[in-house]
C-alpha positions as CSV (number, residue, x, y, z in Angstrom):
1,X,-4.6,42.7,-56.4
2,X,-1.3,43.3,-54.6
3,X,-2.4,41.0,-51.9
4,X,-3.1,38.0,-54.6
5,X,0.5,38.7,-56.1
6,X,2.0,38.7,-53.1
7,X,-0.1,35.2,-51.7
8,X,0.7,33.5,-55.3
9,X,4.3,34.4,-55.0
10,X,4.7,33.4,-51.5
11,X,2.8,29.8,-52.6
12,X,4.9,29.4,-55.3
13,X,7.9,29.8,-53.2
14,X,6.6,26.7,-50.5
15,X,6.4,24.4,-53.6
16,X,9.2,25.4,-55.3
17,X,10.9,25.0,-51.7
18,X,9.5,21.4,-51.2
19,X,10.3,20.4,-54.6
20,X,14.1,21.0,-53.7
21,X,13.9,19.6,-50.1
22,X,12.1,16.5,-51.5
23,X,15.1,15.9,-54.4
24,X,17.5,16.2,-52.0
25,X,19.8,13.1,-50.9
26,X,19.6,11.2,-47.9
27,X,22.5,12.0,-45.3
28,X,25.0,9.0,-44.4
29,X,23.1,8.8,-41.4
30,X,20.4,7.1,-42.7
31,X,18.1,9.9,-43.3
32,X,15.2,9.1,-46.1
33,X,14.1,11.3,-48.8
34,X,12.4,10.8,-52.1
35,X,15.0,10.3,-54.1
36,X,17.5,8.6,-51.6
37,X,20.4,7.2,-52.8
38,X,22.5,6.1,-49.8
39,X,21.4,2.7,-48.1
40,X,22.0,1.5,-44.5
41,X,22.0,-1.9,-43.8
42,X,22.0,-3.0,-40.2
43,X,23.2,-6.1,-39.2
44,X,23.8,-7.4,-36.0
45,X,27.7,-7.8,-35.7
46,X,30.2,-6.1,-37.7
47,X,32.6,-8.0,-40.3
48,X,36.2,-10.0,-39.0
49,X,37.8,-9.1,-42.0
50,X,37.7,-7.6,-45.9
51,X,39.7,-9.9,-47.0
52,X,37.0,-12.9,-47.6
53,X,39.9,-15.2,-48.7
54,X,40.8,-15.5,-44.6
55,X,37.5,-15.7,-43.1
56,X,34.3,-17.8,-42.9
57,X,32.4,-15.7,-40.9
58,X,28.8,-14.3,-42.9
59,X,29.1,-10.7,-41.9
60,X,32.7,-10.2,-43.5
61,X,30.9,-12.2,-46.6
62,X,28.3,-9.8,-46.9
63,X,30.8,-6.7,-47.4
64,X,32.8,-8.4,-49.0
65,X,30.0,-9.8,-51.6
66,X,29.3,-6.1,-52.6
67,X,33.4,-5.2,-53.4
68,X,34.3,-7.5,-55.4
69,X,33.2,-10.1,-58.1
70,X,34.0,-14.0,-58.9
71,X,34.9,-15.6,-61.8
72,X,30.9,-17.1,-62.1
73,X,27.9,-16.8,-59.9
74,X,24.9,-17.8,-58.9
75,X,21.4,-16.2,-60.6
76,X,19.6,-13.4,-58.4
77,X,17.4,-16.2,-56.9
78,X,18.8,-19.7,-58.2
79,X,21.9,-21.9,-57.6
80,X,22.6,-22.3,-61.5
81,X,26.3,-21.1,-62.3
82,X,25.9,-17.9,-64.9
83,X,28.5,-15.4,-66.1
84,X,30.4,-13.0,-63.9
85,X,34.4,-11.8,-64.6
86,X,34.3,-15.0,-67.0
87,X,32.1,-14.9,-69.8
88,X,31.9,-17.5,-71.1
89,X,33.9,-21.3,-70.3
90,X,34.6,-24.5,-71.6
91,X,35.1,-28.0,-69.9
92,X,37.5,-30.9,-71.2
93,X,35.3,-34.5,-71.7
94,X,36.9,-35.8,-68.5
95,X,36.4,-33.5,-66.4
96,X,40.0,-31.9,-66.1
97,X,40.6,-28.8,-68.2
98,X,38.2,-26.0,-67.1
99,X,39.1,-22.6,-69.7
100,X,37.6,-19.5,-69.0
101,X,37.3,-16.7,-71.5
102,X,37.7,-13.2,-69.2
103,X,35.6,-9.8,-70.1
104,X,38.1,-7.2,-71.2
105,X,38.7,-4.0,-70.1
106,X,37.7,-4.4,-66.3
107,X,39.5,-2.5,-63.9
108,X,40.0,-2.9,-60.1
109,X,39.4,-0.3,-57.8
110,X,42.8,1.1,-57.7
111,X,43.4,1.2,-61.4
112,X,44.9,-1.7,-62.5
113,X,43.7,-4.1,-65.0
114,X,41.7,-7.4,-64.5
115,X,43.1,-10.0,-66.8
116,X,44.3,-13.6,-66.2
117,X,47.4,-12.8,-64.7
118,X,45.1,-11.2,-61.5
119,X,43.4,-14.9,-61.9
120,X,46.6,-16.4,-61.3
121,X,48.0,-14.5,-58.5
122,X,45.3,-15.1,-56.6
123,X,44.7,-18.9,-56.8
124,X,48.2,-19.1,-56.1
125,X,48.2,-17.2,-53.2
126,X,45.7,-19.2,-51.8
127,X,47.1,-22.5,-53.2
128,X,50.6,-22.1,-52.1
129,X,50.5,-20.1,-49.0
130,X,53.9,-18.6,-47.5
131,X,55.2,-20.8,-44.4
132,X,52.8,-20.5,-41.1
133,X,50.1,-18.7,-43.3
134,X,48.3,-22.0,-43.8
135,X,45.7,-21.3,-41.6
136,X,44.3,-17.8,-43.0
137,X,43.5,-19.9,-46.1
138,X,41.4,-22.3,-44.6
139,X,38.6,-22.3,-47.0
140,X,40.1,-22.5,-50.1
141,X,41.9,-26.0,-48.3
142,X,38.3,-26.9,-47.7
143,X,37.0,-26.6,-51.1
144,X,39.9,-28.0,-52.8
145,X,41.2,-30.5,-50.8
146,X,44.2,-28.9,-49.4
147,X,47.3,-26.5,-50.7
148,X,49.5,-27.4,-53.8
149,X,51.3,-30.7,-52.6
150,X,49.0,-32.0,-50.5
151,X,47.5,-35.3,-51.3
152,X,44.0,-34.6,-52.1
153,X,44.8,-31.4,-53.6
154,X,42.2,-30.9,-56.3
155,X,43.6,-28.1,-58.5
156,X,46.8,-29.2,-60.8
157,X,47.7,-26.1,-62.1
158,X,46.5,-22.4,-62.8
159,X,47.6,-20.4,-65.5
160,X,47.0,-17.6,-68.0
161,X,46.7,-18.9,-71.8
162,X,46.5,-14.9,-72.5
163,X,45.3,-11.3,-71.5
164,X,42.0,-12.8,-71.5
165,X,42.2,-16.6,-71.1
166,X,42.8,-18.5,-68.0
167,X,42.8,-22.1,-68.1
168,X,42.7,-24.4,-64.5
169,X,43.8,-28.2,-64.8
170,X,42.4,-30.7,-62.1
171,X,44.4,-33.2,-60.5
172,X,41.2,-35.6,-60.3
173,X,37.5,-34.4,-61.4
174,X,35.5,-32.1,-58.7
175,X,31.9,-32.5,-58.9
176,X,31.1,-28.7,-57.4
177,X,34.1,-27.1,-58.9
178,X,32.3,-24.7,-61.0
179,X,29.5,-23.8,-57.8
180,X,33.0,-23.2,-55.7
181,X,33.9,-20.9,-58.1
182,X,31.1,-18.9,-56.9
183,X,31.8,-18.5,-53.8
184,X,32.7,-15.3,-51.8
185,X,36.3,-16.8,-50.7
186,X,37.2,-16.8,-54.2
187,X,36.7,-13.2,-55.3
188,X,39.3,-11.6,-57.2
189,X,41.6,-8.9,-55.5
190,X,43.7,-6.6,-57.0
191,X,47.5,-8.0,-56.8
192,X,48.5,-4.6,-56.5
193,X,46.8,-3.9,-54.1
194,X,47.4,-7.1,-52.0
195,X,51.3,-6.5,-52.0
196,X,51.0,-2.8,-51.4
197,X,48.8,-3.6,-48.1
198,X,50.4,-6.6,-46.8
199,X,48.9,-7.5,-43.7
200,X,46.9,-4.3,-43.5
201,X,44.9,-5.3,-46.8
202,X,41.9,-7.1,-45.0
203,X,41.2,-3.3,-44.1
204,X,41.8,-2.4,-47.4
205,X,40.3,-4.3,-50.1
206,X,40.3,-3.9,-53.7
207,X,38.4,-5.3,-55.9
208,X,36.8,-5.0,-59.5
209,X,32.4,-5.0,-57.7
210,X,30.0,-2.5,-58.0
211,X,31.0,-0.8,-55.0
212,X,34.5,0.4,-53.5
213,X,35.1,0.9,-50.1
214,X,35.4,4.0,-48.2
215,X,35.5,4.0,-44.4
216,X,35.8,1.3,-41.5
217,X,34.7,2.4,-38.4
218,X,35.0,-1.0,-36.3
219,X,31.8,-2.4,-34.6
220,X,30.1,1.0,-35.8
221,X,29.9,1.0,-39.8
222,X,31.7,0.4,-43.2
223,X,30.9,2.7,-45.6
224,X,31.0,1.8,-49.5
225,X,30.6,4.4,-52.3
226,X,29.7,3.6,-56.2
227,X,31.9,2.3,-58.5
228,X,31.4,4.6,-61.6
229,X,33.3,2.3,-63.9
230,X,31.5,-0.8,-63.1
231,X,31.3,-3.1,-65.9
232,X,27.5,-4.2,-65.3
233,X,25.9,-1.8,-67.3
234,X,23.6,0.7,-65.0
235,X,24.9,-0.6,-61.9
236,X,25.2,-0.2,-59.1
237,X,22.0,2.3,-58.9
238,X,23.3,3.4,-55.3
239,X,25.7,5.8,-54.3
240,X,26.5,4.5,-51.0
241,X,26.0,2.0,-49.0
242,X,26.5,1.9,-45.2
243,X,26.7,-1.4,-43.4
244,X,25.8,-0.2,-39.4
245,X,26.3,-2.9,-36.6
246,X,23.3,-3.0,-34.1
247,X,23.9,-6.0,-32.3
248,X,20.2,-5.7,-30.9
249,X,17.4,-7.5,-32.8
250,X,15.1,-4.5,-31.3
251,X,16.9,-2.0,-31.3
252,X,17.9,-2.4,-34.9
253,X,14.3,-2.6,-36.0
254,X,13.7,0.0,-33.9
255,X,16.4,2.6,-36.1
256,X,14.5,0.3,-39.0
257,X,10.9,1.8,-37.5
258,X,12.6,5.8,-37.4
259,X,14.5,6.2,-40.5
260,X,17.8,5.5,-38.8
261,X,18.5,2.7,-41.2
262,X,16.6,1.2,-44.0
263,X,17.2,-2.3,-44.5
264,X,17.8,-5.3,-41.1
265,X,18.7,-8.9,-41.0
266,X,18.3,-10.8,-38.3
267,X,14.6,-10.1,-38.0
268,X,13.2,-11.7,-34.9
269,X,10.3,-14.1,-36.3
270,X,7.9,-12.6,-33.5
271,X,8.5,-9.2,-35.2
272,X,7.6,-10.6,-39.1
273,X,4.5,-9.8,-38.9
274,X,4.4,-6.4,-37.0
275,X,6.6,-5.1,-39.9
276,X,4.3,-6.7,-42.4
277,X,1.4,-4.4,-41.0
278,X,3.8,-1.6,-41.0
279,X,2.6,0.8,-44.4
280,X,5.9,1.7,-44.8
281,X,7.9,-1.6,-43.9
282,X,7.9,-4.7,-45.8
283,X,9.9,-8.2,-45.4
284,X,12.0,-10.2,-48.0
285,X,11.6,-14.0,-47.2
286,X,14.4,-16.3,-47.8
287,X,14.3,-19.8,-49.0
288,X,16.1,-22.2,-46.4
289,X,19.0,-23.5,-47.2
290,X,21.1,-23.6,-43.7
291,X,21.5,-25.4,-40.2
292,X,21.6,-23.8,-36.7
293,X,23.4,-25.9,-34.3
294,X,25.0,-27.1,-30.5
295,X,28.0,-28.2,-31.9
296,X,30.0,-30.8,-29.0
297,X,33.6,-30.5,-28.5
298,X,34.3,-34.3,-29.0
299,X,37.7,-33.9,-27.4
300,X,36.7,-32.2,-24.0
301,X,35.6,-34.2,-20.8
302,X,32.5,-36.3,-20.5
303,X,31.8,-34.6,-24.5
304,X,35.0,-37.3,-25.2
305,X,32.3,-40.3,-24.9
306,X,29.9,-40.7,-27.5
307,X,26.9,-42.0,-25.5
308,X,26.8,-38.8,-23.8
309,X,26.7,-36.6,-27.2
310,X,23.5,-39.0,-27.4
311,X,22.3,-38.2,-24.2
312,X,22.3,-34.3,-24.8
313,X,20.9,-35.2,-28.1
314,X,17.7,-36.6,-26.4
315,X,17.5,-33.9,-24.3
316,X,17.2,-30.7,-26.5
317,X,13.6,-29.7,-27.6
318,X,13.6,-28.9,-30.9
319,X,9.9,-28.0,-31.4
320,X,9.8,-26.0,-28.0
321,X,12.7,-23.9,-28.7
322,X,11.0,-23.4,-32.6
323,X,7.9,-22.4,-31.2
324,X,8.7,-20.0,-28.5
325,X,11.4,-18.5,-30.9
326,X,10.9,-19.0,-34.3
327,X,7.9,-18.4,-34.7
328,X,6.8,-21.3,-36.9
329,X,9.7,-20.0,-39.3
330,X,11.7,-23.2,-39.0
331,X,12.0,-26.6,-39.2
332,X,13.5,-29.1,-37.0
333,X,16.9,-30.5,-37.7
334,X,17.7,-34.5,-37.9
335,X,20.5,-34.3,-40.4
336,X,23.4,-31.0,-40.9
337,X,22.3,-30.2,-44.5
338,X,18.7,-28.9,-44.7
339,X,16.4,-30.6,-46.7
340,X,16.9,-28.7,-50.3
341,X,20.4,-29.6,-50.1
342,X,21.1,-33.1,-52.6
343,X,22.4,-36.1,-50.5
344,X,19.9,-34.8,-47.4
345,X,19.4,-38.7,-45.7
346,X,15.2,-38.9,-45.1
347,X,15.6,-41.9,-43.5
348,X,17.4,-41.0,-40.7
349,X,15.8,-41.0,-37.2
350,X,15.9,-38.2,-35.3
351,X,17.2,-38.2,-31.6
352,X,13.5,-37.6,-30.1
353,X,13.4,-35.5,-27.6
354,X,13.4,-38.2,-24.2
355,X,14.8,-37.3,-20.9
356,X,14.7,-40.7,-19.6
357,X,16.7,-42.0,-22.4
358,X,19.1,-39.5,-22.1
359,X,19.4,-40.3,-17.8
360,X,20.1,-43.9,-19.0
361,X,22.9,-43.0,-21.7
362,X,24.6,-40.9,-18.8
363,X,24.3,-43.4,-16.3
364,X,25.3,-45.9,-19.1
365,X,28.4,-43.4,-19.5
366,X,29.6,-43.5,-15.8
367,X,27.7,-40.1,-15.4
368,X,24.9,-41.4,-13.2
369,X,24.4,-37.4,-11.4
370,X,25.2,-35.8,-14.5
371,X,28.3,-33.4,-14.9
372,X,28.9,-29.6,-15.6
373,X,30.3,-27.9,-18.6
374,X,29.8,-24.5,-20.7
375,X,27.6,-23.7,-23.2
376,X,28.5,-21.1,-25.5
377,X,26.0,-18.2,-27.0
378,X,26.4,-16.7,-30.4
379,X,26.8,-13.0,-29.6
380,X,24.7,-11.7,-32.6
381,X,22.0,-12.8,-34.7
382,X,22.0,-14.8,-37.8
383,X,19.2,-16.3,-39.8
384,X,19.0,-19.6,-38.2
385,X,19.6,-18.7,-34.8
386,X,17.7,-15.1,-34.4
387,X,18.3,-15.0,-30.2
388,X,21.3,-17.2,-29.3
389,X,20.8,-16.0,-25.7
390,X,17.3,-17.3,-25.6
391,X,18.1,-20.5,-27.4
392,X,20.9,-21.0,-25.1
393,X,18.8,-20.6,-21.4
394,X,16.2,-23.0,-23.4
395,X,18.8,-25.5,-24.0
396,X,20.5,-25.2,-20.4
397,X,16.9,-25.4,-18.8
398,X,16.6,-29.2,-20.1
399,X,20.1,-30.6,-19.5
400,X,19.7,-29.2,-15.8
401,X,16.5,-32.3,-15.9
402,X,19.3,-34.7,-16.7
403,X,22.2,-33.5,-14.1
404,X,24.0,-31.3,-16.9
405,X,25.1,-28.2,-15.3
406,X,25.6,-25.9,-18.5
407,X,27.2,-22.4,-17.7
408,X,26.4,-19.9,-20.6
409,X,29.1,-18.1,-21.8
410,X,29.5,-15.4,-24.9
411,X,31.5,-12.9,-26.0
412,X,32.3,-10.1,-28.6
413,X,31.9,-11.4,-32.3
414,X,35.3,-12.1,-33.3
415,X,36.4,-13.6,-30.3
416,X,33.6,-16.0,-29.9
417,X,34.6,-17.5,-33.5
418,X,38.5,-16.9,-32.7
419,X,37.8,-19.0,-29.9
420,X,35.6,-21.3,-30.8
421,X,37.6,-22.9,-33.4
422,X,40.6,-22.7,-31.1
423,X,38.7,-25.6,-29.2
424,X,38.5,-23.3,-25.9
425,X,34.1,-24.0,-25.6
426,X,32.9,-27.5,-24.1
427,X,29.6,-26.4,-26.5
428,X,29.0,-23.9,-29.1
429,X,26.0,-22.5,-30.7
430,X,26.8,-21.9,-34.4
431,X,25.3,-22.2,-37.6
432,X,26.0,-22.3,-41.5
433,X,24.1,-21.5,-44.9
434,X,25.7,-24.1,-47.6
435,X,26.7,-21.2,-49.9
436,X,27.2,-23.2,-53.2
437,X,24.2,-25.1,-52.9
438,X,25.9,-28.4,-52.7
439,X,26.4,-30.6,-49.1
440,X,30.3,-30.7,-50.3
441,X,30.4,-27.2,-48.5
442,X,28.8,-28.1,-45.0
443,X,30.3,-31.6,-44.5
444,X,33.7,-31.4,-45.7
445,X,33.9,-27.4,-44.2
446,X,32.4,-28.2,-40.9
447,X,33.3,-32.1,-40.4
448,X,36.4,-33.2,-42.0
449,X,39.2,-34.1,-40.0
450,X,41.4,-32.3,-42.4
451,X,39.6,-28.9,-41.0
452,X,40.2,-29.2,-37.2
453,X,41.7,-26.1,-36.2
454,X,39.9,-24.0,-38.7
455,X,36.3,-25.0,-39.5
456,X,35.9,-28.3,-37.9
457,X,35.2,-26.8,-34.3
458,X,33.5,-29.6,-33.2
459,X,37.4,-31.3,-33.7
460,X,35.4,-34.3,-34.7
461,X,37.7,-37.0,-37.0
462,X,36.6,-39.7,-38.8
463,X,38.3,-41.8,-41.0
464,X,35.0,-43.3,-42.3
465,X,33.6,-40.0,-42.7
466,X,36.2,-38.4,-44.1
467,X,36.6,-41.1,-47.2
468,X,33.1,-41.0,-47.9
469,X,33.1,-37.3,-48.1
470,X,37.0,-37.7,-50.5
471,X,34.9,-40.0,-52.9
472,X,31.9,-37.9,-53.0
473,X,33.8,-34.7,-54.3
474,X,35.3,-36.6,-57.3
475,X,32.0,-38.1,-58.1
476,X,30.5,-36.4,-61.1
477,X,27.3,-38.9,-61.2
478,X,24.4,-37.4,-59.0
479,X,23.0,-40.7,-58.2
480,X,26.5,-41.9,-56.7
481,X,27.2,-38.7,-55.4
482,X,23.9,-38.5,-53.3
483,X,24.0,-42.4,-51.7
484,X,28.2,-41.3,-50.7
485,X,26.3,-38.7,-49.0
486,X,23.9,-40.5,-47.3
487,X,26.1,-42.9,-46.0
488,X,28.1,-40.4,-44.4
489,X,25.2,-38.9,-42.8
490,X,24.7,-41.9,-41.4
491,X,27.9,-42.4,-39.6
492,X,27.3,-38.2,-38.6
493,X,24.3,-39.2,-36.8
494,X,26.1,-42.7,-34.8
495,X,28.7,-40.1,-33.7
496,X,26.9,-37.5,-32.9
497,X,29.2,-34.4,-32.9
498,X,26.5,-31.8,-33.1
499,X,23.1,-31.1,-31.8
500,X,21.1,-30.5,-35.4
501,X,18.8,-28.1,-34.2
502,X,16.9,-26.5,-36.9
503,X,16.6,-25.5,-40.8
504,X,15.5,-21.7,-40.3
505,X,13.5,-19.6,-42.7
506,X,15.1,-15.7,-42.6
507,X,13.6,-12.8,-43.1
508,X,15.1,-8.8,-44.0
509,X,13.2,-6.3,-43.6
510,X,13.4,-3.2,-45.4
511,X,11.4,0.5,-46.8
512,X,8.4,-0.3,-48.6
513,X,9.8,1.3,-51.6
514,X,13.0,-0.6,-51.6
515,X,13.2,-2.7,-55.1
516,X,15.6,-4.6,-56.6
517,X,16.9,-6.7,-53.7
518,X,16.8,-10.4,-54.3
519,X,17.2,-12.9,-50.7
520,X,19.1,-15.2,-52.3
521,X,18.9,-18.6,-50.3
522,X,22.7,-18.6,-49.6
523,X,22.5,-15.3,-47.3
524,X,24.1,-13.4,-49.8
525,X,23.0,-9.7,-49.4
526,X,23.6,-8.5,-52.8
527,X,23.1,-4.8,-53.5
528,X,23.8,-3.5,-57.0
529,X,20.8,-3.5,-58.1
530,X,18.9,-2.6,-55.3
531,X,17.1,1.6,-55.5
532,X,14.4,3.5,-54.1
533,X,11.3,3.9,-56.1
C-alpha cells in the first residue's frame, strides 16, 4: 500500500511539474513553450533608423510600424482607408479642407497626451524643416510635393481647431491624400520626446502603438515590450517582440527550423515548400504589389546615353533569372508599378530579352566592344529580390555576351542605400512595395526629378515625366488619373532608367500555431494582434 502511495505521489509530482514547465514563458531568446508570449521575428538586415519620418528603407518601416500609429490606415488585408488616431473625418466639396476628429485620452509612450497639438508639431516639422535638414525629410517632400513654400507644395496649412480636432487645408486637391496619411513616414511621435532626444531620437522613439521599445542592439536585435495602455482594446496580445537580424536566407530558416526564432521574411522560394511540409511550420503568402529592379545611373559614363540603357534592357533574362530563383513566385516586369497598381500601362512592350539587338544599340552607341562598369548587390533579402547575389552573377553572366564587363559590388545595409542614393553605383539592384496602394508613391518617390539626391537614385530627370506625374496627383477623376499615368509610363519605358525586372510574390514563414498575423500586400509586418494558440 506504501509502495502505491508513494508511486501516485511521485506521478502526481511529474504532472504537476510539467504543467508548470509547460505554462511557463518563452525566454527573449526565442525559446517556445505553450503559452509563449515573446515573438522573434528574423529579418535579414537590421533597421537604418526609428525615426520612420527620415528613412525609406523597409526594415526601419517594419519597427517602426509596430511603435507607433497614423492618423488612418489601411484594413488587415485591404488598401481601403479605416480609422486609426482619427476616428472619424470629414472632406470639404472641393477637395481642400480635410477635418479629423481625434480619439481622446491616448497617451504616448512617455506620458504625454495625444491631441491635435502632437498632430501639428509633427506636420510642421516635416513641412518646414530647420536649414540643411531638408534631406532627412525626404519622403514627406515626396508625398506632398515639397516643404512649405515650395511651388508644388500640397499642404496649405495644419492646425488644431481643439484638443481633439485637427483640420489640414490643401493648396490644390491631392488625389492619394487620405492613402498618404497611411503611411509609416507619417506616424505620430511624441513632441516631447522629439525635443528631449534631438538627434539621438531615431534611437529612441516614442510613440502612441501597441508596443514601446526597449533595447537596440545594432545589426543583432530590437527588442519591444507591450504597451499596457494601448487604446485598441485587447491589444497587443504579445508581451514582447524581438526583431533579430540574420542576414542569411538559410541560416535564418535554419534558427526558424530549431526554435531560435519564430517568424522569417525573406523566404527563399525554393524553401516555400519544404516549410509547407514542415508539421510545425507554415507560410503566409502575400499579394504582390511591388517591383524588383537594375536601376541605371543615367548620369554615369556610357549609362549617360540612352541607347545603351536599351541595350542592357535587351540583355537581362527575366524568365531565367525567375525560374532559377523564384521559383515560379514572380512575374516578369515590363512597367515599375506591378500590375494591381491603377494607371499599370498593358500595352507597353517589353524589352525582349535579344542579345543581338542589344550588340547593335552598343555599336549604335559608339560601344562596338562593349565597356566595363559596376553592378551593385542588395546586401539582404527583400520580397522581390530574395538572393541579390545570385540575381546579380545572373545579370553580369549576360552583359559579359554583349562586351559589358560588370564588377559586383555590395556592402553593409545602410551603406549600400547611403550610397546608392549618393549617386556613387554605375547600377544598383533595388526594389519597392508601393505602400499606399496608389502609383503616386513609386513614380513620383523613385522617378521625379524633384527627388534626385534622396529617392530618385537612378538621378533620372524629366520634364515630361515629371508634369505628367504633377497633374496626375491633383487629379481626383480615376479615369484621368489612370491615362496621366499611362502616358508617363510611356515616356519611363523610351528612357529607360531602370531594368524592370520582376513583380514578386513573398512569402513569411512562421510556427504552425502562430494566428493573427495578416501579410498585408504593402510589406507591412503588423503585430498586435498576432498570439500563440
Amino acid at each position: 500500500m506504501l509502495n502505491k502511495k508513494l508511486l501516485s505521489l511521485f506521478l502526481s509530482s511529474i504532472l504537476l511539474f510539467g504543467l508548470v514547465a509547460c505554462s511557463s514563458n518563452s525566454s527573449t531568446d526565442g525559446a517556445t513553450s505553450e503559452t509563449q508570449d515573446t515573438l522573434v521575428y528574423g529579418r535579414g538586415g537590421d533597421s537604418i533608423s526609428l525615426d520612420p519620418a527620415t528613412v525609406t528603407d523597409g526594415e526601419s518601416y517594419k519597427v517602426a510600424d509596430n511603435i507607433y500609429d497614423t492618423l488612418v490606415k489601411f484594413g488587415d488585408m485591404d488598401t481601403k482607408i479605416h480609422p486609426s488616431l482619427a476616428s472619424d473625418w470629414k472632406v470639404s466639396d472641393d477637395g481642400l479642407t480635410y477635418t479629423f476628429t481625434l480619439r481622446e485620452g491616448i497617451k504616448f509612450h512617455d506620458g504625454t497626451a495625444f491631441n491635435a497639438d502632437a498632430v501639428v508639431y509633427n506636420f510642421k516639422r516635416w513641412m518646414e524643416p530647420e536649414e540643411g535638414q531638408e534631406g532627412k525629410f525626404a519622403m514627406y517632400r515626396s508625398m506632398f510635393g515639397g516643404f512649405k513654400g515650395d511651388e508644388g507644395h500640397v499642404i496649405k496649412e495644419v492646425k488644431a481647431l481643439d484638443e481633439s480636432t485637427v483640420q489640414f487645408t490643401l493648396n490644390r486637391p491631392q488625389a492619394p491624400f487620405l492613402k498618404n496619411l497611411t503611411m509609416t513616414p507619417f506616424a505620430i511621435a511624441s513632441p516631447e520626446a522629439i525635443e528631449k532626444y534631438g538627434d539621438k531620437y531615431n534611437e529612441n522613439p516614442v510613440g502612441t502603438g501597441p508596443f514601446v521599445f526597449s533595447e537596440w542592439q545594432r545589426n543583432d536585435k530590437i527588442v519591444l515590450k507591450k504597451n499596457e495602455d494601448y487604446w485598441m482594446d485587447g491589444y497587443p496580445k504579445l508581451e514582447t517582440v524581438i526583431f533579430r537580424s540574420i542576414p542569411e536566407n538559410s541560416a535564418r530558416l535554419n534558427a526558424l527550423k530549431t526554435g531560435e526564432i519564430d517568424m522569417m521574411d525573406g523566404v527563399s522560394p525554393s524553401d516555400v515548400a519544404g516549410i509547407e511540409e514542415t508539421p510545425d511550420l507554415k507560410t503566409f503568402t502575400r499579394p504582390s504589389m511591388n517591383i524588383g529592379y537594375l536601376g541605371l545611373n543615367v548620369t554615369r559614363g556610357p549609362l549617360k546615353n540612352k541607347d545603351v540603357r536599351k541595350a542592357l534592357n535587351h540583355a537581362v533574362d527575366k524568365q531565367a533569372i525567375i525560374d532559377a530563383f523564384y521559383e515560379g513566385q514572380a512575374e516578369p516586369a515590363k512597367n515599375p508599378i506591378p500590375p494591381s497598381i491603377q494607371g499599370y500601362n498593358d500595352e507597353i512592350e517589353a524589352y525582349p530579352f535579344d542579345l543581338e539587338k542589344a550588340k547593335s544599340l552598343l555599336e549604335k552607341s559608339g560601344y562596338p566592344d562593349g565597356f566595363d562598369m559596376e553592378l551593385w548587390a542588395m546586401p539582404v533579402s527583400r520580397p522581390y529580390m530574395p538572393n541579390g547575389q545570385k540575381v546579380a552573377e545572373a545579370i553580369q553572366s549576360t552583359f559579359k555576351e554583349i562586351g559589358v564587363n560588370a564588377t559586383i559590388k555590395s556592402y553593409e545595409w545602410a551603406t549600400y542605400v547611403e550610397k546608392v542614393i549618393g549617386g556613387e553605383a554605375d547600377s544598383f539592384l533595388l526594389g519597392w512595395t508601393v505602400q499606399n496602394g496608389d502609383a503616386d508613391n513609386l513614380l513620383y518617390t523613385l522617378l521625379d526629378k524633384t527627388n534626385i539626391g534622396s529617392s530618385n537614385s537612378a538621378r533620372y530627370e524629366s520634364e515630361e515625366f515629371h508634369k505628367l506625374l504633377v497633374e496626375a496627383k491633383s487629379t481626383v477623376d480615376p479615369e484621368k488619373r489612370n491615362e496621366l499615368y499611362n502616358q508617363a509610363l510611356k515616356v519611363f519605358h523610351e528612357d529607360v532608367p531602370w531594368i524592370p525586372l520582376v513583380h514578386a510574390t513573398p512569402v513569411v514563414a512562421g510556427k504552425k500555431n502562430i494566428e493573427g498575423f495578416n501579410p498585408h500586400p504593402n510589406s507591412s509586418v503588423l503585430l498586435a494582434k498576432v498570439e500563440f494558440k
